[in-house]
NURO-44124 format. One record per residue (C-alpha): residue in three letters; x, y, z. Coordinates in steps of 0.2 Angstrom, whole numbers, padded with zeros to 4 digits, always signed. Last residue first. Layout:
alaXYZ;...
REM end
This chain:
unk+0422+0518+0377;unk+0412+0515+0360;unk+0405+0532+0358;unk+0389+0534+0358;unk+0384+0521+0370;unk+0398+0524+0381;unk+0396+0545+0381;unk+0380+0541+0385;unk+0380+0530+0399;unk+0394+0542+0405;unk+0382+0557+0404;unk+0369+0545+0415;unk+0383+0542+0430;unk+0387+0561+0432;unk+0370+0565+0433;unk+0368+0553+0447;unk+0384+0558+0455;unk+0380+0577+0455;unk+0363+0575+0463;unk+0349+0579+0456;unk+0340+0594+0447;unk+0349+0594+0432;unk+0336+0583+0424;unk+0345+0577+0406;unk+0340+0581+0390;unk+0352+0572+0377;unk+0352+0583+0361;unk+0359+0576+0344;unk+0347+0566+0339;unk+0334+0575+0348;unk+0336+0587+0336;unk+0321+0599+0334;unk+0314+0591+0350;unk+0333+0596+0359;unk+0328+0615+0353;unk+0312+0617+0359;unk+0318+0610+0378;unk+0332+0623+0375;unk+0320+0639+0373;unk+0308+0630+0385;unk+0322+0634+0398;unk+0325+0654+0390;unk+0309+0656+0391;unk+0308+0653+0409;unk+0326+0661+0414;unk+0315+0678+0406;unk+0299+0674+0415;unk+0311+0675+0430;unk+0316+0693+0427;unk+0336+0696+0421;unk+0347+0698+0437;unk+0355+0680+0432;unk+0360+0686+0416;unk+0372+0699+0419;unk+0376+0689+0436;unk+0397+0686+0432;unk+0402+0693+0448;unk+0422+0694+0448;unk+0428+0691+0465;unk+0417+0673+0464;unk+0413+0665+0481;unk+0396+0675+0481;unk+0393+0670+0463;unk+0391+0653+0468;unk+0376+0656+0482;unk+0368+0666+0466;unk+0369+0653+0452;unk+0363+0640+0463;unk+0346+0650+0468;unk+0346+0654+0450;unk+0344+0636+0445;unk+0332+0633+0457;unk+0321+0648+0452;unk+0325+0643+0435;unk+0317+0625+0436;unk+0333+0614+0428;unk+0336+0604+0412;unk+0353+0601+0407;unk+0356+0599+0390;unk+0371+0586+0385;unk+0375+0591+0367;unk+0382+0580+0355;unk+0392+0577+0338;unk+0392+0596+0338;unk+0388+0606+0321;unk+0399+0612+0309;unk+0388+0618+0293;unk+0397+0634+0292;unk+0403+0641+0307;unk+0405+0660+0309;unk+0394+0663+0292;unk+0383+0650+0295;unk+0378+0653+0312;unk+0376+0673+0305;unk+0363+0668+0295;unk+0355+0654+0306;unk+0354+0670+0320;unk+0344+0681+0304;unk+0334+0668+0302;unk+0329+0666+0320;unk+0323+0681+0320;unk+0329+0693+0337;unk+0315+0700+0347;unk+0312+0681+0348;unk+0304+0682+0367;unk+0321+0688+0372;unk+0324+0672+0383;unk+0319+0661+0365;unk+0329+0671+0352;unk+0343+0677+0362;unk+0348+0665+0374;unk+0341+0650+0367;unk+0347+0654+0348;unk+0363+0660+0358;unk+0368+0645+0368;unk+0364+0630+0355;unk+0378+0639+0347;unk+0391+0633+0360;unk+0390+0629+0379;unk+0403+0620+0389;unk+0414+0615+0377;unk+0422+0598+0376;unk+0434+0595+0363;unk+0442+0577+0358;unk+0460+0576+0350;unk+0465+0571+0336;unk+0475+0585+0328;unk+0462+0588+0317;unk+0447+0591+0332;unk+0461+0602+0341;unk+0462+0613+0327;unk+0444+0615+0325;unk+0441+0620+0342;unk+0456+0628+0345;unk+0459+0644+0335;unk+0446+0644+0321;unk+0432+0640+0331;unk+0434+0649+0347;unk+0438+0664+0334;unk+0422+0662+0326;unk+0413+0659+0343;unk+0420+0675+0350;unk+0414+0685+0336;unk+0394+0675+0332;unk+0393+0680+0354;unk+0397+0698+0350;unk+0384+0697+0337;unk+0372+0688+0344;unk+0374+0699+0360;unk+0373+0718+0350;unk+0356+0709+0341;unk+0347+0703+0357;unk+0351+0723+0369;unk+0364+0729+0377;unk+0368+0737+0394;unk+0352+0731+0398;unk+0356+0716+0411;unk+0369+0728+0418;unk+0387+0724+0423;unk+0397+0707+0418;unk+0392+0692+0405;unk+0393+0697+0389;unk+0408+0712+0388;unk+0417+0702+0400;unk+0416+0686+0390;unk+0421+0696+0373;unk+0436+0702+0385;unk+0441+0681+0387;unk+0436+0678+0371;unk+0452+0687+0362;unk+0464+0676+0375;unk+0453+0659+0368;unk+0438+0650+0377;unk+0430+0665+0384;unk+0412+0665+0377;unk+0411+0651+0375;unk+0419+0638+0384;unk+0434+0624+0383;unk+0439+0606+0387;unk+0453+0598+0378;unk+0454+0578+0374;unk+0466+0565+0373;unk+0455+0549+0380;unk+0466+0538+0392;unk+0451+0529+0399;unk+0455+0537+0415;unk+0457+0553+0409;unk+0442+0552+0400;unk+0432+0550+0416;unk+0443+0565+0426;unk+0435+0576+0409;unk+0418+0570+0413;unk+0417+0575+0430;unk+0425+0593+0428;unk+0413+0593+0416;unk+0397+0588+0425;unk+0403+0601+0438;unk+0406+0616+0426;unk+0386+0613+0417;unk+0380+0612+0435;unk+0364+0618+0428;unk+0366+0636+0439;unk+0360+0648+0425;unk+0353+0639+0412;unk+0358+0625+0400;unk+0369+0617+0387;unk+0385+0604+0389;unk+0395+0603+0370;unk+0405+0586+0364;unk+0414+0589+0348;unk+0421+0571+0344;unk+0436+0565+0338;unk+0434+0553+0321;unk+0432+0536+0324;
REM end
């Protein structure tokens, strides 16, 4: 079986981080060789691409500048250790990938942006590389932000760019990534986000199990 591509989805304060953390003690366990990662930030080169995305003002840029910043990072995220980790074996869990940016900045942007034109620029940074499977964790914003916010106090860097976005915003972008998982339900595992770690924890193993023969 070939390694996986394994991505987690959701909005602000989904517990995307936790599940991971979670996840990657589990594979350690069963002796999988795996990598875990992020966009935007997964690479040295990412890292400022984050810093432009997700610090300072909510209208420092608008759909197109994001989608292209975003398209950036995730074409160097690609090239320089997602890919190469995938042929050298080994599994890759990212915590968010392109499923991000048609959710972020077609559906929270009220599809300003066409979707055309963020398929084009999918396939020009990607190809036809998609993910084996992506874990979307559903949450009410307003819970979600609530999360996002008691975090960010314990941060010294404060990545809120998008949590100071209006809630009809963090609506949009949630029915944005129920949409998505009914295009490919498949591939997208929607899971309720508002429950405790453990439980949530347990359901992505079940998955990971069935999927994947551990």
């Amino acid at each position: 079986m070939k390694a996986p591509f394994i991505t987690f989805e959701g909005g602000e304060g989904s517990g995307k981080s936790t599940q991971i953390k979670l996840l990657s003690n589990y594979l350690k366990e069963k002796g999988v060789d795996f990598i875990t990662t992020k966009e935007p930030g997964g690479t040295e080169l990412g890292v400022e691409l984050r810093r432009l995305l997700v610090e300072g003002s909510a209208d420092k840029m608008d759909a197109n500048a994001e989608a292209l910043l975003f398209f950036a990072d995730r074409r160097i995220h690609m090239t320089q250790k997602v890919w190469p980790a995938l042929k050298e074996g080994k599994w890759v869990i990212s915590d968010r990938f392109a499923d991000s940016t048609v959710a972020y900045q077609y559906y929270a942007y009220n599809q300003r942006l066409s979707i055309e034109d963020i398929d084009m620029l999918y396939g020009f940074a990607v190809g036809d590389f998609k993910p084996d499977l992506t874990f979307i964790l559903d949450i009410d914003p307003k819970i979600g932000l609530e999360r996002s916010f008691k975090k960010a106090e314990t941060m010294t860097v404060k990545e809120t760019r998008n949590e100071n976005r209006l809630l009809q915003w963090h609506q949009n972008l949630r029915q944005g990534y129920l949409e998505i998982a009914k295009k490919e339900p498949q591939r997208c595992v929607v899971l309720n986000a508002d429950t405790d770690v453990q439980t949530l924890h347990d359901k992505i193993v079940k998955v990971i199990e069935e999927r994947f023969g551990l």
